[in-house]
N, C-alpha and C positions, 0 to 999 in steps of 0.2 A: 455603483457596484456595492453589492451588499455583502458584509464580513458573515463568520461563523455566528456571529451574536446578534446579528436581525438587523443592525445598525446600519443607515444609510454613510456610507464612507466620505460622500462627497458634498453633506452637509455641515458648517460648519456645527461645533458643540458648546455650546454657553457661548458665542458672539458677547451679550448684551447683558443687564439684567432683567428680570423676569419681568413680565408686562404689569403684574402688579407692585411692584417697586418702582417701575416708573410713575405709574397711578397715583401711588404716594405721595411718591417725592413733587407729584404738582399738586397735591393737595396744599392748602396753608395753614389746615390746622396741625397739620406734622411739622410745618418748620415751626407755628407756634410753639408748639411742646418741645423741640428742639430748644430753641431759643430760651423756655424758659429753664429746662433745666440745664441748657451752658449758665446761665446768668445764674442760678441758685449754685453748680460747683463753684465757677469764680467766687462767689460771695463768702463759700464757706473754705473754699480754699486759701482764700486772703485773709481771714478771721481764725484762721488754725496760722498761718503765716505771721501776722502779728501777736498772736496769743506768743508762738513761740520766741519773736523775737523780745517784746516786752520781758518775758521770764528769763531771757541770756541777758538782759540789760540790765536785770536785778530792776527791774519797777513795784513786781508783785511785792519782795521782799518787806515779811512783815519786822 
């Protein structure tokens, strides 16, 4: 049955995601770039991590 707005009522709406997001997501050069840039946050998230912890320990301390 069709509403005021031209829309089939009896299909469902967004199920899934888009067929090109799935396309993606089996590509491997998107997990590639995924991966690297988890690895490059980790890297700088643990190196702001310890920057801040060295400086509460007083190490910088000239």
């Amino acid at each position: 049955m069709t509403g005021g707005d031209g829309v089939d009522d009896d299909e469902p709406a967004g199920d899934g995601p888009a067929p090109g997001w799935r396309a993606a997501a089996r590509d491997r050069r998107v997990w590639a770039i995924l991966a690297v840039v988890a690895f490059l946050l980790v890297c700088c998230c643990s190196a702001a991590a310890g920057t801040l912890l060295a400086l509460s320990a007083g190490l910088f301390a000239a």
